[in-house]
PDB file with one MODEL, atoms N, CA, C and O in Angstrom:
MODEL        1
ATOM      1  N   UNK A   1      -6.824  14.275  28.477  1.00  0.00           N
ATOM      2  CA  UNK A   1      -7.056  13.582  27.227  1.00  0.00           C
ATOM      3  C   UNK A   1      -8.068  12.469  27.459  1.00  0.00           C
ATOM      4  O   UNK A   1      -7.992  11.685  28.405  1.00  0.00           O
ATOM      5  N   UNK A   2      -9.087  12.451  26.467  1.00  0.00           N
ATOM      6  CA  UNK A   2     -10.056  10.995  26.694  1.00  0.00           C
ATOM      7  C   UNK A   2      -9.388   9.732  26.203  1.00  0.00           C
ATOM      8  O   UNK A   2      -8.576   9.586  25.289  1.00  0.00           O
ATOM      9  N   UNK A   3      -9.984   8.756  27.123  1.00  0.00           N
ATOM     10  CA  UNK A   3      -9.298   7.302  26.456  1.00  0.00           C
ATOM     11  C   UNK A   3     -10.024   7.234  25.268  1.00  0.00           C
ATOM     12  O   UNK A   3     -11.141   7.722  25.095  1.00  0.00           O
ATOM     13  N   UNK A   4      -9.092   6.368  24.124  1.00  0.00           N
ATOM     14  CA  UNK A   4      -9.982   5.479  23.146  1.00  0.00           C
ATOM     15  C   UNK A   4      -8.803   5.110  22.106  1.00  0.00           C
ATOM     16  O   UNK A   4      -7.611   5.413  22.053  1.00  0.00           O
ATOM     17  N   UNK A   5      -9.391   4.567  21.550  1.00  0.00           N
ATOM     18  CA  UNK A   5      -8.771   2.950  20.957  1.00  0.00           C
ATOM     19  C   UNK A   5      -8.400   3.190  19.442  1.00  0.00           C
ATOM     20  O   UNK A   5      -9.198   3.748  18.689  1.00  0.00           O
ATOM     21  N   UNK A   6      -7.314   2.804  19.073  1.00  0.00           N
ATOM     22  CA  UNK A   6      -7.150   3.033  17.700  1.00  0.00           C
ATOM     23  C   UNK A   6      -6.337   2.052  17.065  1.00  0.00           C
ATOM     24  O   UNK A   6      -5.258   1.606  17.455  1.00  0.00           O
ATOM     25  N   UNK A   7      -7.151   1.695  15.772  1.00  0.00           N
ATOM     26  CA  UNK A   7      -6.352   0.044  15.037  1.00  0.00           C
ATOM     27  C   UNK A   7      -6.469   0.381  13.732  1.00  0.00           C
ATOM     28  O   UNK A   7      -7.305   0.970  13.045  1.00  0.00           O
ATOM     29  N   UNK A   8      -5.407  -0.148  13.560  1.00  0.00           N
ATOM     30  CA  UNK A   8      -4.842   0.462  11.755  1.00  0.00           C
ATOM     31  C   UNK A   8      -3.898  -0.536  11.418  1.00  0.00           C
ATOM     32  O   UNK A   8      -2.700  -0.257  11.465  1.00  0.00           O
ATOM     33  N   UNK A   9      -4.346  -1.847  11.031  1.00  0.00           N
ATOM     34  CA  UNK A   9      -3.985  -2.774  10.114  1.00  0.00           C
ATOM     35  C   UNK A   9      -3.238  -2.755   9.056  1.00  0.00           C
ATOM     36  O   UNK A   9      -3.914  -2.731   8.028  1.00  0.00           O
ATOM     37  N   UNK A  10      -1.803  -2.757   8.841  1.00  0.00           N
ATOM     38  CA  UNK A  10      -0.710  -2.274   8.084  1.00  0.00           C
ATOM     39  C   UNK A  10       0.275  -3.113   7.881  1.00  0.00           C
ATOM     40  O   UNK A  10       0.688  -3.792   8.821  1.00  0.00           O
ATOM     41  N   UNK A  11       0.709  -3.193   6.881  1.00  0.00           N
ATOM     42  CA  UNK A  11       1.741  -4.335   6.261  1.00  0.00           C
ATOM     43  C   UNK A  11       2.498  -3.370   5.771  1.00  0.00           C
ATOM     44  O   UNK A  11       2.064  -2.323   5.290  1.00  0.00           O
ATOM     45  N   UNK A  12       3.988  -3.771   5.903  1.00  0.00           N
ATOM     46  CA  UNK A  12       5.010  -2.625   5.361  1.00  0.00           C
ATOM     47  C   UNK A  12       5.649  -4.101   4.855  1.00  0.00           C
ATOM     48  O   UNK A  12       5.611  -5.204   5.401  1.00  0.00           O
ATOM     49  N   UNK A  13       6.406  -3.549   3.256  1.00  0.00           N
ATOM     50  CA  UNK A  13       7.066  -4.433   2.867  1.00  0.00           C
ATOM     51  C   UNK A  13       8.357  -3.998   2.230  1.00  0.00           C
ATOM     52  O   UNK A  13       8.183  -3.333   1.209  1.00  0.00           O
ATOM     53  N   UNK A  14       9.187  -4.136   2.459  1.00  0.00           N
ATOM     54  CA  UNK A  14      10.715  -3.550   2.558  1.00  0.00           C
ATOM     55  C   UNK A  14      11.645  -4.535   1.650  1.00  0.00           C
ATOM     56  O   UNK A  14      11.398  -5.664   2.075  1.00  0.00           O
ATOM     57  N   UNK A  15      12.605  -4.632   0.591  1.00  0.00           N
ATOM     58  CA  UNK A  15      13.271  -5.022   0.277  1.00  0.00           C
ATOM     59  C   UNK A  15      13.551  -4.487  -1.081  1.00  0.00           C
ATOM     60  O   UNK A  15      13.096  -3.433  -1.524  1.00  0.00           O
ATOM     61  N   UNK A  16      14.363  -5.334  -1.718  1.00  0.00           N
ATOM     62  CA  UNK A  16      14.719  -4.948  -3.578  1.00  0.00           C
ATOM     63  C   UNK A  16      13.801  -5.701  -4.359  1.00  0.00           C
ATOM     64  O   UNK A  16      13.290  -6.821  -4.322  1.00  0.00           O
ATOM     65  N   UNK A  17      13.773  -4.690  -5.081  1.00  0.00           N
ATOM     66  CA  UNK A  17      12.583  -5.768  -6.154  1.00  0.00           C
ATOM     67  C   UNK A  17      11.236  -5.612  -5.410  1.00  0.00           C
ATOM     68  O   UNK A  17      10.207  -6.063  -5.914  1.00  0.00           O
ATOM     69  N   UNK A  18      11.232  -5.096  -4.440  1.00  0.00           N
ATOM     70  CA  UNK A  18       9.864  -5.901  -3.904  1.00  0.00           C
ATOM     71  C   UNK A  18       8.719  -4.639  -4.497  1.00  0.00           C
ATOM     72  O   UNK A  18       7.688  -4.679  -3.826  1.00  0.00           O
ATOM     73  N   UNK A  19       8.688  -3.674  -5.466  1.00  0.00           N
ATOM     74  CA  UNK A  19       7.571  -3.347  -5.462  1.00  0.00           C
ATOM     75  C   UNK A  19       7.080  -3.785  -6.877  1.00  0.00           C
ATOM     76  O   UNK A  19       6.286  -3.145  -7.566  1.00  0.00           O
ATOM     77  N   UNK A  20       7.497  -4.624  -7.112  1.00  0.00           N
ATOM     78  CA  UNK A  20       6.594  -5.544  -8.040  1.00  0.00           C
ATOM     79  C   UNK A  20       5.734  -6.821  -8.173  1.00  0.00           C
ATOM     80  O   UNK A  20       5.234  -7.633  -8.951  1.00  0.00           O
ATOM     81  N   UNK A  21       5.943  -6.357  -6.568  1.00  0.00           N
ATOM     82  CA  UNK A  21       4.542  -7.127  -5.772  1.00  0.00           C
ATOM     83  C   UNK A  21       3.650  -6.279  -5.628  1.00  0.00           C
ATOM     84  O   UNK A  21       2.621  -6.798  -5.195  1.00  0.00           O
ATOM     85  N   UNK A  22       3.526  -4.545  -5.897  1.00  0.00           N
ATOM     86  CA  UNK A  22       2.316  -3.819  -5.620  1.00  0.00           C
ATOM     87  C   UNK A  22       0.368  -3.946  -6.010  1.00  0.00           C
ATOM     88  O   UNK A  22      -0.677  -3.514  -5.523  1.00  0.00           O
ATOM     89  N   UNK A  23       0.904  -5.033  -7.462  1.00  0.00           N
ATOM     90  CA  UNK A  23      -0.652  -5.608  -7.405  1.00  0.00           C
ATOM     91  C   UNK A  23      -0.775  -6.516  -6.725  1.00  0.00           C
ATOM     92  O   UNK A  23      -1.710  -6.433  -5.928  1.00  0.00           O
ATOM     93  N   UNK A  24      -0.050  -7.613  -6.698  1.00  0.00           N
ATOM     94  CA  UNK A  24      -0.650  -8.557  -6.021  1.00  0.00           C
ATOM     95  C   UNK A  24      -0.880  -8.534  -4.202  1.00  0.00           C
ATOM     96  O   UNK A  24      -1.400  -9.386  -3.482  1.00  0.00           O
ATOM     97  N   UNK A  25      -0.414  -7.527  -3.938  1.00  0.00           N
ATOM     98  CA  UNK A  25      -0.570  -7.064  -2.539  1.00  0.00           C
ATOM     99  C   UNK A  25      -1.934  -6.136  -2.240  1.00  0.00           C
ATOM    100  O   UNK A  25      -2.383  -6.209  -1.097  1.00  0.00           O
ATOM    101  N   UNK A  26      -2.573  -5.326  -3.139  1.00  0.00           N
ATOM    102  CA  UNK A  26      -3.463  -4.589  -3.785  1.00  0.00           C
ATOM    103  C   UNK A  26      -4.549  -5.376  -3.814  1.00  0.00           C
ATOM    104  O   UNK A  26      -5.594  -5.029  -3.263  1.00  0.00           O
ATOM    105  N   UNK A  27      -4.390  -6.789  -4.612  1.00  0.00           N
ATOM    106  CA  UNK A  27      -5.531  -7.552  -4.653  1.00  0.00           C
ATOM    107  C   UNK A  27      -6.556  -7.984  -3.542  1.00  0.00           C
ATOM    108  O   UNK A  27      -7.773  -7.903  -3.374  1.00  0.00           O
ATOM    109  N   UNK A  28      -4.889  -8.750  -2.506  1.00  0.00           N
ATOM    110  CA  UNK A  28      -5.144  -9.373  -1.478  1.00  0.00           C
ATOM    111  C   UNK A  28      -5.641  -8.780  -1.029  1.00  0.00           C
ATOM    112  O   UNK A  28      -6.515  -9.401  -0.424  1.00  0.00           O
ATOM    113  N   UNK A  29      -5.741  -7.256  -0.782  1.00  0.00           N
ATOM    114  CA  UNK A  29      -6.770  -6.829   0.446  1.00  0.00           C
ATOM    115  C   UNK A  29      -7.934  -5.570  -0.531  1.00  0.00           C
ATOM    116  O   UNK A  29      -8.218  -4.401  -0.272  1.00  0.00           O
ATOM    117  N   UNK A  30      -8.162  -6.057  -1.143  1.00  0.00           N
ATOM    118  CA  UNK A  30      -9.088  -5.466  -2.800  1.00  0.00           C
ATOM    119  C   UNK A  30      -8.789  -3.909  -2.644  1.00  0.00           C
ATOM    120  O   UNK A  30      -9.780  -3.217  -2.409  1.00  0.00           O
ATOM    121  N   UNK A  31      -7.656  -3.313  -2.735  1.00  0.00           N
ATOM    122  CA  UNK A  31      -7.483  -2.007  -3.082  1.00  0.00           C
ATOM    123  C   UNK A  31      -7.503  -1.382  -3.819  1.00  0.00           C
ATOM    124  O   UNK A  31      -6.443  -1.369  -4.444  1.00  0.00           O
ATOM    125  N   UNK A  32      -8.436  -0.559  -4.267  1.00  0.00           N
ATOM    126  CA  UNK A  32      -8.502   0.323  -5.404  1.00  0.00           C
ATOM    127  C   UNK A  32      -7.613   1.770  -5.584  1.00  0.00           C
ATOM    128  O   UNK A  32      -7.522   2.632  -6.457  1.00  0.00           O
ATOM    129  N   UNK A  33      -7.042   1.538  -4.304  1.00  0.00           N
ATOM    130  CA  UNK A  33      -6.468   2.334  -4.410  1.00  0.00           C
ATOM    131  C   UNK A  33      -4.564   2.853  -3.208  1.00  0.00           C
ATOM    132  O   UNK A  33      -4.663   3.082  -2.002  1.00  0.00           O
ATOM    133  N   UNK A  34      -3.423   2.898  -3.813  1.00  0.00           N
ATOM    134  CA  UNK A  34      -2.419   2.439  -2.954  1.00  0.00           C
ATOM    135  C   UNK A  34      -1.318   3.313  -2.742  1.00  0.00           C
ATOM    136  O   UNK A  34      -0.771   3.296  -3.845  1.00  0.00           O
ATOM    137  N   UNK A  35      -0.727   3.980  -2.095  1.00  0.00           N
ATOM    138  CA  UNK A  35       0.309   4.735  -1.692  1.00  0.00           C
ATOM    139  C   UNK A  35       1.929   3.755  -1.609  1.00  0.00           C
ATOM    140  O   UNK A  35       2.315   3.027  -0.694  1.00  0.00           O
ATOM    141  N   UNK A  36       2.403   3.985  -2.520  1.00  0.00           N
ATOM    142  CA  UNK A  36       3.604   3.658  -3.024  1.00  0.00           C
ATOM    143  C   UNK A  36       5.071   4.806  -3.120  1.00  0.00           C
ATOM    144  O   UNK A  36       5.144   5.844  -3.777  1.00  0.00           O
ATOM    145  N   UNK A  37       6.293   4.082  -2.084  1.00  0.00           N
ATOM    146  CA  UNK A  37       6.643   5.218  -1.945  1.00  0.00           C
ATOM    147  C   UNK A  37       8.380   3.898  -2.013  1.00  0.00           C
ATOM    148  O   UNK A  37       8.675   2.887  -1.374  1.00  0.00           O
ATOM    149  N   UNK A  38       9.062   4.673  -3.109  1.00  0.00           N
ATOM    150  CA  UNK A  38      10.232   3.709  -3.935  1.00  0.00           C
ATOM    151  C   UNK A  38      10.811   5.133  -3.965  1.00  0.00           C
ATOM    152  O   UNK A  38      10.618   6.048  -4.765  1.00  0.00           O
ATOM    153  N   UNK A  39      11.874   5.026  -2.429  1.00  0.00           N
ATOM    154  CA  UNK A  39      13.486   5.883  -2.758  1.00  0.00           C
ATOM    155  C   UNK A  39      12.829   7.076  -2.378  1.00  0.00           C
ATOM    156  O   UNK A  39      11.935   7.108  -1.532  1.00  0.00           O
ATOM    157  N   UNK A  40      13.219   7.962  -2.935  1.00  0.00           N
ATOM    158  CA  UNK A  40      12.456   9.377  -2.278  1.00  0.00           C
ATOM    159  C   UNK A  40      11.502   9.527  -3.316  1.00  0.00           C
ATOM    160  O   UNK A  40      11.784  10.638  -3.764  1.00  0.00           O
ATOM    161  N   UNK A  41      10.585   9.110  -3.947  1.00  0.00           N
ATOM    162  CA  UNK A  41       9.610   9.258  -4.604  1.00  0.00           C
ATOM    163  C   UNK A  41       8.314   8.653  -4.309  1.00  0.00           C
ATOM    164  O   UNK A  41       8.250   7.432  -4.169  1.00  0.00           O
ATOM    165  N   UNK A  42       7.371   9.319  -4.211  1.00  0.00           N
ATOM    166  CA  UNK A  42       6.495   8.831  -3.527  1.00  0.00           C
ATOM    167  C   UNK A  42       5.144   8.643  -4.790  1.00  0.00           C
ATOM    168  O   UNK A  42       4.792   9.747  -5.207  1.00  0.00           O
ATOM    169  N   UNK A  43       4.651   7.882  -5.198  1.00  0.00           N
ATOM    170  CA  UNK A  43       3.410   7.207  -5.894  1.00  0.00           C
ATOM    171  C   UNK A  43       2.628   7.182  -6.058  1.00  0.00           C
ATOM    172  O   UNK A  43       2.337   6.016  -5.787  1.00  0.00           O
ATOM    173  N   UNK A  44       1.391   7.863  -6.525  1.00  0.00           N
ATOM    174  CA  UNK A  44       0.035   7.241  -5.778  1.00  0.00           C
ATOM    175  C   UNK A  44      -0.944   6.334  -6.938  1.00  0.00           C
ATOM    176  O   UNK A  44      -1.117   6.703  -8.099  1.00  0.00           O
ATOM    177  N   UNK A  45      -1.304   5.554  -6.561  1.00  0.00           N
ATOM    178  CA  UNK A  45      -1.782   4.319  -7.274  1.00  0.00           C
ATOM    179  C   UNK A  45      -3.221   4.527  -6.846  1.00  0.00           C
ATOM    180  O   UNK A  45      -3.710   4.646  -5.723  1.00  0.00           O
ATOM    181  N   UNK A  46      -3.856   4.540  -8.270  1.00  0.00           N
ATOM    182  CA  UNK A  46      -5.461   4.309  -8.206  1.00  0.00           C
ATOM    183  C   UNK A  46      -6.456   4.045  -8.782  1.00  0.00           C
ATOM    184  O   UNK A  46      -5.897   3.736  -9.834  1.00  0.00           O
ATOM    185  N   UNK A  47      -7.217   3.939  -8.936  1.00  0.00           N
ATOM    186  CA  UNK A  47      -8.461   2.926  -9.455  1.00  0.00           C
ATOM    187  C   UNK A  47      -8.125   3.172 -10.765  1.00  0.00           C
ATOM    188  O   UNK A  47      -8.091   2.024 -11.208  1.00  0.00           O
ATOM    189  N   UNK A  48      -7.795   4.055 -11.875  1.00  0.00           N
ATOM    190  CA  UNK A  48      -7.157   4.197 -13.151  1.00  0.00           C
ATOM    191  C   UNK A  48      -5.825   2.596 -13.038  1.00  0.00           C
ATOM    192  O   UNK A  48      -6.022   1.622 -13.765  1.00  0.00           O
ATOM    193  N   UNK A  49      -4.837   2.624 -12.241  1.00  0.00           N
ATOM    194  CA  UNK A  49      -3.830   1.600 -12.928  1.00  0.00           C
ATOM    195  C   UNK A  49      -4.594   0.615 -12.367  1.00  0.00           C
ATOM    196  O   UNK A  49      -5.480   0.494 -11.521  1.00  0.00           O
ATOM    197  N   UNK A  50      -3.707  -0.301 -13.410  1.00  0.00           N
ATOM    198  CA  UNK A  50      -4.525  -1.770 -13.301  1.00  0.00           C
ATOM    199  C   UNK A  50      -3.197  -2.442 -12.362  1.00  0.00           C
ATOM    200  O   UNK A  50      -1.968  -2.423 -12.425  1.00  0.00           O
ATOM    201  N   UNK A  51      -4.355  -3.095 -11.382  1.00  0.00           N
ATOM    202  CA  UNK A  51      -3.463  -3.658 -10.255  1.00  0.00           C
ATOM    203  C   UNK A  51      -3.459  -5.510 -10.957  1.00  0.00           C
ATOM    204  O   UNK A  51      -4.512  -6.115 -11.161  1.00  0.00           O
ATOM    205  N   UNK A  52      -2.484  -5.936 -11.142  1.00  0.00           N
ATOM    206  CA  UNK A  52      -2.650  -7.471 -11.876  1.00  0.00           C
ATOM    207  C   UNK A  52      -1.835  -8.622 -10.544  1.00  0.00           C
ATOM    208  O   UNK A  52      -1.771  -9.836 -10.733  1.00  0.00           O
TER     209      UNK A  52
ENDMDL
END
C-alpha cells in the first residue's frame, strides 16, 4: 500500500433537539449543501432549502 495523508474536518453533533441547529451550523461553514440524518431517516439538504 502507498503512504498518504488524509483530513476530513467533521463536526458530529448528537443530542435532542439538536437538529434545529442545522442552519445555523450550515452557515458557519457556508454550506449549500448538508446530509442530515434524525433516527433512521436520513435527509438531504440543499441549495433549494433555506438554511436560516
Amino acid at each position: 500500500m502507498d503512504s498518504f495523508n488524509y483530513f476530513s474536518p467533521t463536526e458530529f453533533v448528537f443530542g435532542e433537539d439538536r437538529e434545529n441547529e442545522v442552519g445555523k451550523l450550515a452557515k458557519k461553514y457556508g454550506a449549500t449543501k448538508m446530509l442530515h440524518r434524525l433516527s433512521c431517516e436520513i435527509r438531504s439538504y440543499s441549495e433549494s432549502h433555506r438554511f436560516s
